[in-house]
C-alpha positions in Angstrom: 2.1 -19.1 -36.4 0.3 -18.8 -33.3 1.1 -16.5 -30.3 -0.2 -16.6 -27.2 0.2 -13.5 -24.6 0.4 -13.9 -21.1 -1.1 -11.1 -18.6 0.3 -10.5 -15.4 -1.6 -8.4 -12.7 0.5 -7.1 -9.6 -1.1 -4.9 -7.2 1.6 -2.9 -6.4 -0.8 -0.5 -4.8 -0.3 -2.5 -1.9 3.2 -3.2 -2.2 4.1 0.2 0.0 1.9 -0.8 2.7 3.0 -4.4 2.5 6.7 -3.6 3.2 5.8 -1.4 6.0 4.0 -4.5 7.5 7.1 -6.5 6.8 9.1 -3.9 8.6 7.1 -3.5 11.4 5.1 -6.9 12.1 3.0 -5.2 15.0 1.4 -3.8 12.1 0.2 -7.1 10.4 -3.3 -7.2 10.2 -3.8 -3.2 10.8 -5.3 -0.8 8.3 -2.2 1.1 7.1 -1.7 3.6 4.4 1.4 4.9 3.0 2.0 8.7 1.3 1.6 12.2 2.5 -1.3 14.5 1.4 -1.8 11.4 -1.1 -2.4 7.8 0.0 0.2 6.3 -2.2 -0.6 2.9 -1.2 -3.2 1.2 1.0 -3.2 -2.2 3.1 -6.0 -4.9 2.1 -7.2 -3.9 5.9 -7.6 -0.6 4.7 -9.4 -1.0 1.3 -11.9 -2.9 3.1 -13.0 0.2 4.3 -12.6 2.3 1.5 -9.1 3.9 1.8 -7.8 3.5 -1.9 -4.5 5.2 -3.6 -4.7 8.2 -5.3 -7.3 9.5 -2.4 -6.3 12.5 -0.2 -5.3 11.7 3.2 -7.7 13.9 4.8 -10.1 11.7 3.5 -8.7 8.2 4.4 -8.5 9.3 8.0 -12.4 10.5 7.7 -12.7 7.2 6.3 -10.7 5.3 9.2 -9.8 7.0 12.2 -7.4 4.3 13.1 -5.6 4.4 10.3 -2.0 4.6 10.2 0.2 6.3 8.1 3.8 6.5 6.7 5.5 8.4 4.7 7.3 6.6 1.6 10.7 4.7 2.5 11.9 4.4 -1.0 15.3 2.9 -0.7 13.8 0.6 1.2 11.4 -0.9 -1.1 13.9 -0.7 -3.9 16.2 -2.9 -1.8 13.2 -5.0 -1.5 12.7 -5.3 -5.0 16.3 -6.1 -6.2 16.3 -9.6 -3.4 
């Protein structure tokens, strides 16, 4: 019997910063991260210049001084999720 496997890739990196653009569609197009002391998640605006998940906000905004920032609306994105 043969199986095959199937891989699925999601970037949910950028899920976070995608929602808050879906919030707030002034911010389409804008290098946005989301998380505290911690970028949680980064935009595809902001990778481009380097800001990446995981990296301390101190350094994103060194990275990109016009980078935005929001702190994590979880029940948000869960109620996202569950549509």
């Amino acid at each position: 019997m043969v199986t095959t496997a199937t891989i699925l890739h999601a970037d949910l990196d950028a899920f976070y910063a995608l929602v808050e653009q879906l919030l707030n569609p002034s911010l389409r197009g804008k290098p946005i991260a989301v998380g505290g002391g911690v970028v949680l998640a980064a935009s595809y605006e902001a990778k481009a210049f380097g800001v990446r998940g995981g990296m301390p906000g101190r350094r994103a905004c060194a990275l990109l001084s016009s980078l935005a920032s929001f702190t994590l609306a979880f029940s948000v994105e869960v109620a996202l999720l569950r549509r």
